[in-house]
PyMOL Python script that loads the backbone (N, CA, C, O; Angstrom):
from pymol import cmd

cmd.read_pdbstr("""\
ATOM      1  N   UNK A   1      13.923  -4.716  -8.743  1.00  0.00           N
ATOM      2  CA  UNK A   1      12.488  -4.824  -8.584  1.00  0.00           C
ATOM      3  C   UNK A   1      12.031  -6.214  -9.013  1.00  0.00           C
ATOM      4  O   UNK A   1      12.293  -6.586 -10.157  1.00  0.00           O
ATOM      5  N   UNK A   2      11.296  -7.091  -8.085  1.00  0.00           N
ATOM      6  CA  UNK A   2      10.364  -7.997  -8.272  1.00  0.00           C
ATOM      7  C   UNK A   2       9.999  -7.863  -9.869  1.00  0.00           C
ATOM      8  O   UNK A   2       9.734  -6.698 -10.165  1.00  0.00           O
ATOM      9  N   UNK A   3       9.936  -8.635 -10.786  1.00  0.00           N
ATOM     10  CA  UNK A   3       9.283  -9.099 -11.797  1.00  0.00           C
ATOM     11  C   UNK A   3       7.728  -9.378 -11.894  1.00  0.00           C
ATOM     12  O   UNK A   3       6.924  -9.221 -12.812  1.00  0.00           O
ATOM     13  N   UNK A   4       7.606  -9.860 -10.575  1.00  0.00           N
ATOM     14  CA  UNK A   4       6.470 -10.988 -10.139  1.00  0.00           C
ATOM     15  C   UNK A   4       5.323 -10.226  -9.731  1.00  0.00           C
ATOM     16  O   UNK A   4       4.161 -10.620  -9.641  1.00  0.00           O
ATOM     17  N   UNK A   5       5.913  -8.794  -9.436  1.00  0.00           N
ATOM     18  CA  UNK A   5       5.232  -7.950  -8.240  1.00  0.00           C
ATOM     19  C   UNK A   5       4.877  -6.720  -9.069  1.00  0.00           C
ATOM     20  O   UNK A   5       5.709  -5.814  -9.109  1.00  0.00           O
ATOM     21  N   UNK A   6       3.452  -6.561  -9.895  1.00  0.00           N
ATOM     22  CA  UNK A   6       2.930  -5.291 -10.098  1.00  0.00           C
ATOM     23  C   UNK A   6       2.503  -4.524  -8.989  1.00  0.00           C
ATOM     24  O   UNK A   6       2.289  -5.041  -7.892  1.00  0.00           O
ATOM     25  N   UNK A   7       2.340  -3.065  -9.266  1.00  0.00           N
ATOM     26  CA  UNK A   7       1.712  -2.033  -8.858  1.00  0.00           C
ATOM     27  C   UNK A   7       0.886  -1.309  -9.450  1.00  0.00           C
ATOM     28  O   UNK A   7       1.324  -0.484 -10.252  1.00  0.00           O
ATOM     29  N   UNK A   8      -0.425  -1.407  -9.239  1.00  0.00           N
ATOM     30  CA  UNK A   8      -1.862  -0.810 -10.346  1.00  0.00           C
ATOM     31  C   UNK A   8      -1.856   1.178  -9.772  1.00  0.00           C
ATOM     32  O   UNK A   8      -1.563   1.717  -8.705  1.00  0.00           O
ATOM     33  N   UNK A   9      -2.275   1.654 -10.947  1.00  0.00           N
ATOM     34  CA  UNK A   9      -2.063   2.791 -10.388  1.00  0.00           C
ATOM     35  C   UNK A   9      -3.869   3.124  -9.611  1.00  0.00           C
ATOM     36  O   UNK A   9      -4.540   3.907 -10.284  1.00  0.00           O
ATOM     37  N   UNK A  10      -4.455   2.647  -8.508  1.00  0.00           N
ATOM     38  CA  UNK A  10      -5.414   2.820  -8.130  1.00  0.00           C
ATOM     39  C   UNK A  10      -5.476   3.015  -6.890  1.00  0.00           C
ATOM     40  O   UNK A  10      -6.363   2.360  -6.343  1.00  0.00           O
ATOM     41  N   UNK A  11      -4.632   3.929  -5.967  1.00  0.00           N
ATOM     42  CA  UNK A  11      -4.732   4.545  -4.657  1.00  0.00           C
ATOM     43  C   UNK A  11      -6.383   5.095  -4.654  1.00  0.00           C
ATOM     44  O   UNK A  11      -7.184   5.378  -5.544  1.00  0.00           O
ATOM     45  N   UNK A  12      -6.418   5.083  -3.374  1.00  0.00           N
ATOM     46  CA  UNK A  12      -7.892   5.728  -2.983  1.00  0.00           C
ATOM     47  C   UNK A  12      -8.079   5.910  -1.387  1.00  0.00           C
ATOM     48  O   UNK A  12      -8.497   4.871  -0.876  1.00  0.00           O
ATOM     49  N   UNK A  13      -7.916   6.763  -0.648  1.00  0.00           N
ATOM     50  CA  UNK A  13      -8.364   7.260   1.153  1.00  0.00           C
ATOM     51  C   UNK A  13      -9.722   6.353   1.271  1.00  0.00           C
ATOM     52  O   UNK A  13     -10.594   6.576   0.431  1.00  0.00           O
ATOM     53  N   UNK A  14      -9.903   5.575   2.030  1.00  0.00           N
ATOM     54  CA  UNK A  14     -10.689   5.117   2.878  1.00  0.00           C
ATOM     55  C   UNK A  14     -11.011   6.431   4.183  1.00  0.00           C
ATOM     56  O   UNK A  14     -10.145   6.534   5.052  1.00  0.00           O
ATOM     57  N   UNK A  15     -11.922   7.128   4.240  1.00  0.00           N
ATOM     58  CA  UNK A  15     -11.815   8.149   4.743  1.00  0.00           C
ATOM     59  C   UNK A  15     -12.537   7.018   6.251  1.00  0.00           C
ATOM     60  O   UNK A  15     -11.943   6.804   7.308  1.00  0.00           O
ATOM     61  N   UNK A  16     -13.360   6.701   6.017  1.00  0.00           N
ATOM     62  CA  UNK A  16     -13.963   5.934   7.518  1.00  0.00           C
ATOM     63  C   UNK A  16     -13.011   5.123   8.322  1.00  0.00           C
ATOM     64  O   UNK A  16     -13.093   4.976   9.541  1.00  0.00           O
ATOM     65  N   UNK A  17     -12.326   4.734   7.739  1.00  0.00           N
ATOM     66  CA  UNK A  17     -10.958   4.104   8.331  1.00  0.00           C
ATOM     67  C   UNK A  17      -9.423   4.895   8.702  1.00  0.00           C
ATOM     68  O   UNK A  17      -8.451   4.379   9.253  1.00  0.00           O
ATOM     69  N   UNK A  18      -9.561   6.212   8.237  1.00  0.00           N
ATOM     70  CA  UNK A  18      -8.437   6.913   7.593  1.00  0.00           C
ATOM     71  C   UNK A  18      -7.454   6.019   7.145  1.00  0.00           C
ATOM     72  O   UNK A  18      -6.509   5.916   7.928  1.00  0.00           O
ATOM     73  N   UNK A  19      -7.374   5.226   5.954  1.00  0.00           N
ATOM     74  CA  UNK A  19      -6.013   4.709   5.119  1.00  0.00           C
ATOM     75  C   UNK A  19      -6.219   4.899   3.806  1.00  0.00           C
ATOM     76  O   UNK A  19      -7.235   5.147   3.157  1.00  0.00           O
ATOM     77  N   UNK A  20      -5.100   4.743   3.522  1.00  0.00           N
ATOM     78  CA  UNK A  20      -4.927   4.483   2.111  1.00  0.00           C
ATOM     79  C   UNK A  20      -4.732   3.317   1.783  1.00  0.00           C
ATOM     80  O   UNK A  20      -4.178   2.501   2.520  1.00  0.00           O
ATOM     81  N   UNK A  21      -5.272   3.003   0.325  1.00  0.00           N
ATOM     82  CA  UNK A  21      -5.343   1.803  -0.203  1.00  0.00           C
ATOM     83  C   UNK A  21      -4.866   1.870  -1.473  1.00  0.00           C
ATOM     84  O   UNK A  21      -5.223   2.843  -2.137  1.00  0.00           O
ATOM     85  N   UNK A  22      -3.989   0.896  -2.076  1.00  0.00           N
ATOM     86  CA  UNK A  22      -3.259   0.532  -2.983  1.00  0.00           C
ATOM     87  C   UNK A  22      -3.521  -0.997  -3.727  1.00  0.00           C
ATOM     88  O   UNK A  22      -4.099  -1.710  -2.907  1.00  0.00           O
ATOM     89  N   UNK A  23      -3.334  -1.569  -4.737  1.00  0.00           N
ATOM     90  CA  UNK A  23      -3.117  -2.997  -5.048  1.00  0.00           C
ATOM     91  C   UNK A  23      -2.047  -3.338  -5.777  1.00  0.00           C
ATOM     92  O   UNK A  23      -1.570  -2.704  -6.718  1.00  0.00           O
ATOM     93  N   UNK A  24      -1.702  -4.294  -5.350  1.00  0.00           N
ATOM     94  CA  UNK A  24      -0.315  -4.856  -6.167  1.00  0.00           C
ATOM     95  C   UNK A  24      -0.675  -5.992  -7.267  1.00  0.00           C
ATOM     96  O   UNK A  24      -1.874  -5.748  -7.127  1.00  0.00           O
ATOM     97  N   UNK A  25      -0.675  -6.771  -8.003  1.00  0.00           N
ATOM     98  CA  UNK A  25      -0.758  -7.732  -8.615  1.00  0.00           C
ATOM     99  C   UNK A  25       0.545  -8.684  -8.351  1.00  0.00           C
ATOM    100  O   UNK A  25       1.636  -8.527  -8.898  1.00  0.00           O
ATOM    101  N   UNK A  26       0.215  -9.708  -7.397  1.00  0.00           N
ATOM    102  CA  UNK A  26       1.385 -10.645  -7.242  1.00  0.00           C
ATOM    103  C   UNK A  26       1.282 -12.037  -7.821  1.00  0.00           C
ATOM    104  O   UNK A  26       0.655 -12.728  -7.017  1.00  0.00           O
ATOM    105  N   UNK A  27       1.683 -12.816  -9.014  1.00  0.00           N
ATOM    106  CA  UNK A  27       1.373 -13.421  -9.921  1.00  0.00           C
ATOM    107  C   UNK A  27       0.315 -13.810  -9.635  1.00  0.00           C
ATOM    108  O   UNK A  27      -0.012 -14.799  -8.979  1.00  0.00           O
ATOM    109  N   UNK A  28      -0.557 -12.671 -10.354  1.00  0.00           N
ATOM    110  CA  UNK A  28      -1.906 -12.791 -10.919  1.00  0.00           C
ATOM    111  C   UNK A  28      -2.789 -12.780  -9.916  1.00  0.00           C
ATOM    112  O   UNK A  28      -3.870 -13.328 -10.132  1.00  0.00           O
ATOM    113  N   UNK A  29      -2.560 -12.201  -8.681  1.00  0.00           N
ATOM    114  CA  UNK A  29      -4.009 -12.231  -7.783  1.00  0.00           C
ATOM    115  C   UNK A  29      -3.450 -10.906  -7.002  1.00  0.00           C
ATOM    116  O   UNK A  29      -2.263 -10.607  -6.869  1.00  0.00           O
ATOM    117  N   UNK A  30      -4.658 -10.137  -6.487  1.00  0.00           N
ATOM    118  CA  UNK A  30      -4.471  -8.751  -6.463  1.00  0.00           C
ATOM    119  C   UNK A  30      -4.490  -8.761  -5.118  1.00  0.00           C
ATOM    120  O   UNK A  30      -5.454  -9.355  -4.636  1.00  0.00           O
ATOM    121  N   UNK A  31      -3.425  -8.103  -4.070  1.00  0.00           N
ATOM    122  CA  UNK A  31      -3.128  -8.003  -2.872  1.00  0.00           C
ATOM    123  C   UNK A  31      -3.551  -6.559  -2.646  1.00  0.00           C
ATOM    124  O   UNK A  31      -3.129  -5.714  -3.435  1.00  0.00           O
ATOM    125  N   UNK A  32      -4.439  -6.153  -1.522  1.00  0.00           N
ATOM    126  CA  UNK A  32      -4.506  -4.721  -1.285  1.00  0.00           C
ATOM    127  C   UNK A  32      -3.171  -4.609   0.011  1.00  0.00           C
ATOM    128  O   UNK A  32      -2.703  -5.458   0.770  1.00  0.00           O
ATOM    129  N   UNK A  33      -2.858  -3.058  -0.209  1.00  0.00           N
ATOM    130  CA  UNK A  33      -1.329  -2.666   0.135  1.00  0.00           C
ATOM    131  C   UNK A  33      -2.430  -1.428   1.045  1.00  0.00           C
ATOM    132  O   UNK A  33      -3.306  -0.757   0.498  1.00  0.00           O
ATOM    133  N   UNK A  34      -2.067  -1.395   2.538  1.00  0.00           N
ATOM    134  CA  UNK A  34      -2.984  -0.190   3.136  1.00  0.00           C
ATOM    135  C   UNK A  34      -1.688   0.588   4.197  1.00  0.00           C
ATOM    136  O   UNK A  34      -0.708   0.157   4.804  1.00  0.00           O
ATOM    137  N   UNK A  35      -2.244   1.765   4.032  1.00  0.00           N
ATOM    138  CA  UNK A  35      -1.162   2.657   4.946  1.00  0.00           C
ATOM    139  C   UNK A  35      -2.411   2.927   6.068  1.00  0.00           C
ATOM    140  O   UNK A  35      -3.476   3.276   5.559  1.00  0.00           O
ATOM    141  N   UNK A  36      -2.381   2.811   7.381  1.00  0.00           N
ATOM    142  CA  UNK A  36      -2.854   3.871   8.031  1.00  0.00           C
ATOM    143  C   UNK A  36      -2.377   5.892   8.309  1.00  0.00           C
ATOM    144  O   UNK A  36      -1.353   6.529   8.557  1.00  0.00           O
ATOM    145  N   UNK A  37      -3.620   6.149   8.106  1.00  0.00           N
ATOM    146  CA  UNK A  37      -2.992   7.525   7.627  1.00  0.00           C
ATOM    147  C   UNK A  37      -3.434   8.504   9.257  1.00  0.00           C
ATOM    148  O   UNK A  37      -4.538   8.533   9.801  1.00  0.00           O
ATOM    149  N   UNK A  38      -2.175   9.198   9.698  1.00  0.00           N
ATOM    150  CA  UNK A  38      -2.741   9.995  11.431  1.00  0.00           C
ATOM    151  C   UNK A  38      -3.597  10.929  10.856  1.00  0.00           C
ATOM    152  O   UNK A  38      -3.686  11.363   9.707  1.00  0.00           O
ATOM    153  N   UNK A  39      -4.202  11.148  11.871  1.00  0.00           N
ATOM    154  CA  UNK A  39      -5.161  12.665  11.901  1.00  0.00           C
ATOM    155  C   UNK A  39      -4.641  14.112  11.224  1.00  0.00           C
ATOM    156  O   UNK A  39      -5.272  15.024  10.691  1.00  0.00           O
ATOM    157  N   UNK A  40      -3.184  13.912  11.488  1.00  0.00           N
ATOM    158  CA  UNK A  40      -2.395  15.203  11.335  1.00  0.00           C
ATOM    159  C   UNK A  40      -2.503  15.252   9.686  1.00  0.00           C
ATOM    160  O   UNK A  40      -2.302  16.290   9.055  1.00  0.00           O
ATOM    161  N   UNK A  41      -2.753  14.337   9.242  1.00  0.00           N
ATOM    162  CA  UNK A  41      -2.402  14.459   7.452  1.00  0.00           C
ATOM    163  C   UNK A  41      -3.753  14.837   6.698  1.00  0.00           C
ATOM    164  O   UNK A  41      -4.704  14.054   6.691  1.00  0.00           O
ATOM    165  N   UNK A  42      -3.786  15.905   6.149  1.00  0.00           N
ATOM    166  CA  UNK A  42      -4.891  16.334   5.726  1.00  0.00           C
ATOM    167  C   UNK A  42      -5.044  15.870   4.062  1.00  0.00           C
ATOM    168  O   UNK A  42      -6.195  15.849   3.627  1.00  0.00           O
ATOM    169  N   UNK A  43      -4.033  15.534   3.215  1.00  0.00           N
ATOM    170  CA  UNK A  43      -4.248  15.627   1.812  1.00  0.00           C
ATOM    171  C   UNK A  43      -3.562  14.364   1.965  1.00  0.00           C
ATOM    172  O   UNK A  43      -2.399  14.535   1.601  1.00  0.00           O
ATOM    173  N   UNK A  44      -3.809  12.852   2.441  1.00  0.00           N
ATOM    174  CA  UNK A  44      -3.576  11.729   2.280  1.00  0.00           C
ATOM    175  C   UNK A  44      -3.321  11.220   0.667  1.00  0.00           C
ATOM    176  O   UNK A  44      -3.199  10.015   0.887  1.00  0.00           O
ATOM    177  N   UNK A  45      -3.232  11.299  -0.165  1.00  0.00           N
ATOM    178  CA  UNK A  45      -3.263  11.141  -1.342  1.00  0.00           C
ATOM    179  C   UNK A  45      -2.308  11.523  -2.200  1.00  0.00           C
ATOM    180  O   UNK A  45      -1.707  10.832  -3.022  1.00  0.00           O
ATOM    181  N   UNK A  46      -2.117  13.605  -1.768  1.00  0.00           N
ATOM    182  CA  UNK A  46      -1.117  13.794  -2.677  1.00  0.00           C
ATOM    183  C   UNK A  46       0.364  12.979  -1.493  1.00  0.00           C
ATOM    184  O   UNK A  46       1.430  12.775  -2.074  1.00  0.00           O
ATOM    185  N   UNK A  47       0.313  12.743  -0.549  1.00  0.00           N
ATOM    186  CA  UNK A  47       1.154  12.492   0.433  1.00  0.00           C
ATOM    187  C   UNK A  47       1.857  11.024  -0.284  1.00  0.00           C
ATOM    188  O   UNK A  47       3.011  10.722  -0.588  1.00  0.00           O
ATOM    189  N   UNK A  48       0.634  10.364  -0.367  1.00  0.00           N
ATOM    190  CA  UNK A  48       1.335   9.002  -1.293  1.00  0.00           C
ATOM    191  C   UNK A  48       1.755   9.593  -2.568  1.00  0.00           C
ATOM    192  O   UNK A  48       2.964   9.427  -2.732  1.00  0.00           O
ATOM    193  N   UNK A  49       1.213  10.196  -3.486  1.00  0.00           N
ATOM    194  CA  UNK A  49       1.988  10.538  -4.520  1.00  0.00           C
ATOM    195  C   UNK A  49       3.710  10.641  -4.391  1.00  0.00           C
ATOM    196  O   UNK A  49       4.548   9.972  -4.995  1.00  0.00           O
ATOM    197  N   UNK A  50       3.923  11.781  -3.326  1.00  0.00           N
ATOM    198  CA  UNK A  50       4.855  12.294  -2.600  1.00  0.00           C
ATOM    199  C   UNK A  50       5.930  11.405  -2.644  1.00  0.00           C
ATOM    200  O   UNK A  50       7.055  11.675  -3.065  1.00  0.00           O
ATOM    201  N   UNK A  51       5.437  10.024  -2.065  1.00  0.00           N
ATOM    202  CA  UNK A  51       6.261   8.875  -1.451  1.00  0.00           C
ATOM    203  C   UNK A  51       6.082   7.720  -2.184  1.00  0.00           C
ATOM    204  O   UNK A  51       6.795   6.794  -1.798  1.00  0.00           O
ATOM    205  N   UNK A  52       5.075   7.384  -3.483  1.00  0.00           N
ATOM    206  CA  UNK A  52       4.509   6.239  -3.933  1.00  0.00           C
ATOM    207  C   UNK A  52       5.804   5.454  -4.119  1.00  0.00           C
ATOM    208  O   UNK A  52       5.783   4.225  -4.056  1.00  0.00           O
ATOM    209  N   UNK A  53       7.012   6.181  -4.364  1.00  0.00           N
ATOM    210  CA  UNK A  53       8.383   4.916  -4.701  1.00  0.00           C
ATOM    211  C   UNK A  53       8.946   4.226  -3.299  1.00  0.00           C
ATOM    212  O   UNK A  53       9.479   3.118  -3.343  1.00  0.00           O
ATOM    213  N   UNK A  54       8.815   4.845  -2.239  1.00  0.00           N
ATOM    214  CA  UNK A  54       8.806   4.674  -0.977  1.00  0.00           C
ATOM    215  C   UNK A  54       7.721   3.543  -0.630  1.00  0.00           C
ATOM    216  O   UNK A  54       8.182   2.426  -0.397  1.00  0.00           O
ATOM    217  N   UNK A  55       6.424   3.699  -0.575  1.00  0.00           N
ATOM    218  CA  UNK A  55       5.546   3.138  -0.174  1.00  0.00           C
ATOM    219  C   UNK A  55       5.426   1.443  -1.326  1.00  0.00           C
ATOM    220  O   UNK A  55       5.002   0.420  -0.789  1.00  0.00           O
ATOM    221  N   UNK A  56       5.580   1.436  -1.873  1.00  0.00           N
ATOM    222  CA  UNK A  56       5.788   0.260  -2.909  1.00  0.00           C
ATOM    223  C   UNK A  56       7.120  -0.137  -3.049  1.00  0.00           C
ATOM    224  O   UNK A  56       7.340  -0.898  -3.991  1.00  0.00           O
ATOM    225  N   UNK A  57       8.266   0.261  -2.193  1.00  0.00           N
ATOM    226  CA  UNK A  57       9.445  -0.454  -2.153  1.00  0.00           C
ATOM    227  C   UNK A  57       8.957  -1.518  -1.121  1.00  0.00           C
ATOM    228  O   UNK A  57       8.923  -2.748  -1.092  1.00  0.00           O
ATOM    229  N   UNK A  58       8.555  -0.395  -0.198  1.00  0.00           N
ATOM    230  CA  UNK A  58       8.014  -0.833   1.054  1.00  0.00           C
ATOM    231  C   UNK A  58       7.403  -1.743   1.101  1.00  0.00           C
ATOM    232  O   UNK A  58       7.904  -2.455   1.970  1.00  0.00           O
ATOM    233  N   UNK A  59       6.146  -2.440   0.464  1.00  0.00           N
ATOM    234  CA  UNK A  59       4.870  -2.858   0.192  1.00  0.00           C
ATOM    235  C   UNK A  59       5.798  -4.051  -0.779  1.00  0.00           C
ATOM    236  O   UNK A  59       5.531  -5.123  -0.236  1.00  0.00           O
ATOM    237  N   UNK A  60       6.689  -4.309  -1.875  1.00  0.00           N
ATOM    238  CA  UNK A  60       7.714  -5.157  -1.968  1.00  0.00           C
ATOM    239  C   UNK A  60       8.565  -6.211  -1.238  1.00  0.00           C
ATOM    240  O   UNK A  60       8.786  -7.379  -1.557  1.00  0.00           O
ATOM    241  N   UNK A  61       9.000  -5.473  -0.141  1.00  0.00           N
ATOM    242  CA  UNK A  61       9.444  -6.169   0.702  1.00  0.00           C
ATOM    243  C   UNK A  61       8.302  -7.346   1.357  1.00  0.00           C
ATOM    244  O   UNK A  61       8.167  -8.565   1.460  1.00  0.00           O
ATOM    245  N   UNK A  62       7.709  -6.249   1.656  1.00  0.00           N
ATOM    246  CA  UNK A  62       6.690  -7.080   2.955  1.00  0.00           C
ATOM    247  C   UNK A  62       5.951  -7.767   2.000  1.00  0.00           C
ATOM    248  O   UNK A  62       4.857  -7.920   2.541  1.00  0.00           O
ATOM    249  N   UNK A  63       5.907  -8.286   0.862  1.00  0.00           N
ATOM    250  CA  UNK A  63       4.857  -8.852   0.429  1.00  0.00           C
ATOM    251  C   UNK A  63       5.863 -10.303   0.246  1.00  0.00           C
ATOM    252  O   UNK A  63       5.316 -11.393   0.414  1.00  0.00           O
ATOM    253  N   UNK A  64       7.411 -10.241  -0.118  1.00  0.00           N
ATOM    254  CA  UNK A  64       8.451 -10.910  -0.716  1.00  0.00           C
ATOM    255  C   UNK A  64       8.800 -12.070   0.852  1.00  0.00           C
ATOM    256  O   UNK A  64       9.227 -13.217   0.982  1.00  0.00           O
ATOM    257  N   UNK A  65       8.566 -11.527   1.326  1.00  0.00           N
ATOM    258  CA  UNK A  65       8.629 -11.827   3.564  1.00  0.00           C
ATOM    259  C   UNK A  65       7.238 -12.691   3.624  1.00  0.00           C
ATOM    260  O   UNK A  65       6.999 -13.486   4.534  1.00  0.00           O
ATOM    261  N   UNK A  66       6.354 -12.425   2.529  1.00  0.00           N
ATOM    262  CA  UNK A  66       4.809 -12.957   2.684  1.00  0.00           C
ATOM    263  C   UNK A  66       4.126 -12.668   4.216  1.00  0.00           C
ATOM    264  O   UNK A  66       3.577 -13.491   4.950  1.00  0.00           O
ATOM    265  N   UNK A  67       4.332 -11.321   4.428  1.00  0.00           N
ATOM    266  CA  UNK A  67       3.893 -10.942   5.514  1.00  0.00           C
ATOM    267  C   UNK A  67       2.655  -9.560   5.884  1.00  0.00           C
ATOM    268  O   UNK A  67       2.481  -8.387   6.216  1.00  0.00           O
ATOM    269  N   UNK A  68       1.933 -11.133   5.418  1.00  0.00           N
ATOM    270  CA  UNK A  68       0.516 -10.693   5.114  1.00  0.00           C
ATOM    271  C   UNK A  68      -0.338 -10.743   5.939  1.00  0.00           C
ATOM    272  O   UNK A  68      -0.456 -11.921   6.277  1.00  0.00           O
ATOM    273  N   UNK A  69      -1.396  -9.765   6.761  1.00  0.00           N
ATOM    274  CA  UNK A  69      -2.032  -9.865   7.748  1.00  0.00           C
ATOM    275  C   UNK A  69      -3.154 -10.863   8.039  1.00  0.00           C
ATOM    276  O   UNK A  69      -3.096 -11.662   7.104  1.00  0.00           O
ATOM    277  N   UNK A  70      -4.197 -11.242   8.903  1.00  0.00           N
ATOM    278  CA  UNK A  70      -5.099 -12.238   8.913  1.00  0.00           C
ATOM    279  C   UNK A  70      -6.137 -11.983   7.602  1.00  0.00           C
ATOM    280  O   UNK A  70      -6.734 -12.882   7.009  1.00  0.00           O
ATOM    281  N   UNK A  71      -6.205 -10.618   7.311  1.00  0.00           N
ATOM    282  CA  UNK A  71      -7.679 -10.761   6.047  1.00  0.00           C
ATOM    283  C   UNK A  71      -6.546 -10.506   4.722  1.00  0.00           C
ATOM    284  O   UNK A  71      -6.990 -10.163   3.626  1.00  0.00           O
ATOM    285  N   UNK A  72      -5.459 -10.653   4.877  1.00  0.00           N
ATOM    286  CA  UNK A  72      -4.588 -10.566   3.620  1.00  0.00           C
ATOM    287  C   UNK A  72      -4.216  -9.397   2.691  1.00  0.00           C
ATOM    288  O   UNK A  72      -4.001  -9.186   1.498  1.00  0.00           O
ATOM    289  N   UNK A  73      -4.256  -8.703   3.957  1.00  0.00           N
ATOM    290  CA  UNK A  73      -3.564  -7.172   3.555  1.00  0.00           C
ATOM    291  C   UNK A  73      -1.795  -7.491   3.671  1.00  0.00           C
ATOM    292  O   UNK A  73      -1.165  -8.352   4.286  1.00  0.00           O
ATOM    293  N   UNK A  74      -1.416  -6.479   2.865  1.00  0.00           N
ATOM    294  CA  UNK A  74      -0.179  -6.003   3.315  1.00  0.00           C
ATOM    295  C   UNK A  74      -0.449  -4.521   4.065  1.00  0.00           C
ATOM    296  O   UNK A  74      -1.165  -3.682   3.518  1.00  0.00           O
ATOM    297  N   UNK A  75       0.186  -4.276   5.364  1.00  0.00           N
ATOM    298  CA  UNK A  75      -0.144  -3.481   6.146  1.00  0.00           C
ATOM    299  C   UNK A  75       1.128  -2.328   6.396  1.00  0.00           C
ATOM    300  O   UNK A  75       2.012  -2.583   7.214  1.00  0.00           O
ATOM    301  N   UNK A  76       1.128  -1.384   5.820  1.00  0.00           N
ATOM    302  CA  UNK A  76       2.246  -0.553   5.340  1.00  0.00           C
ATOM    303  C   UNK A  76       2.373   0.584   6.605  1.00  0.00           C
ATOM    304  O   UNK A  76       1.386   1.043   7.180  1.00  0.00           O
ATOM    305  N   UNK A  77       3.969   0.993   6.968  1.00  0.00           N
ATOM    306  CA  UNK A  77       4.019   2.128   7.982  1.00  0.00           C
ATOM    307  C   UNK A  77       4.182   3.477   7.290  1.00  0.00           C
ATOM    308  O   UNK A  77       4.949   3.651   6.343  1.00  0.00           O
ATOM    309  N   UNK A  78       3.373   4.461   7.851  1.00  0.00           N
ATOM    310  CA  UNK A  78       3.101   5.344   6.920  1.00  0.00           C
ATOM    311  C   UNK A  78       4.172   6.140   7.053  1.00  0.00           C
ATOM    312  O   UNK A  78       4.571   6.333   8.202  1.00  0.00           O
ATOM    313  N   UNK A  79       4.899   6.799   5.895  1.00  0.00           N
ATOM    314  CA  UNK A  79       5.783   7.580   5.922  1.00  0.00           C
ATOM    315  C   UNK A  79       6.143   9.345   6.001  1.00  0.00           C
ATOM    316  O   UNK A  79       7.310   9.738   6.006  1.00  0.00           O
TER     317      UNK A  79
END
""", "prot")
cmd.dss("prot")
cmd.show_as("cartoon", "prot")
cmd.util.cbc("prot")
cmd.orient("prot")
C-alpha cells in the first residue's frame, strides 16, 4: 500500500447522480474517488462497505497512473 495515499472514512450516495463518493488524501490534497452506481443496486453504501478493500485498491492504482478525469475525479468501475 501507497504510504502517500490515504483513505478518509467518508463515503456518501450522491443519489441525483446515482454514485458514490469517497476521498483519498494524496500528499495532502483531497482527491474525490466516485463509483457510478446501476439502477439495479438498491443499498449503494452497504455495497461499498461490502467491497471498500476492493474499491480503494482500485482507486490506488488509478490515482498512482494519475489518471484523473477533466474535473479531477478518480472515476472508479463499480464492482
Amino acid at each position: 500500500m501507497n504510504q502517500a495515499i490515504l483513505f478518509n472514512d467518508d463515503i456518501h450516495f450522491d443519489a441525483s447522480r446515482r454514485r458514490l463518493v469517497f476521498t483519498a488524501m494524496v500528499s495532502g490534497m483531497i482527491v474525490p474517488c466516485v463509483v457510478l452506481v446501476p439502477e439495479t443496486e438498491h443499498e449503494p453504501v452497504t455495497h461499498f462497505r461490502s467491497h471498500q478493500f476492493d474499491y480503494e485498491m482500485q482507486a490506488e492504482q488509478l490515482i498512482e497512473d494519475e489518471d484523473y478525469s477533466a474535473s479531477g475525479e478518480i472515476e472508479l468501475t463499480f464492482l
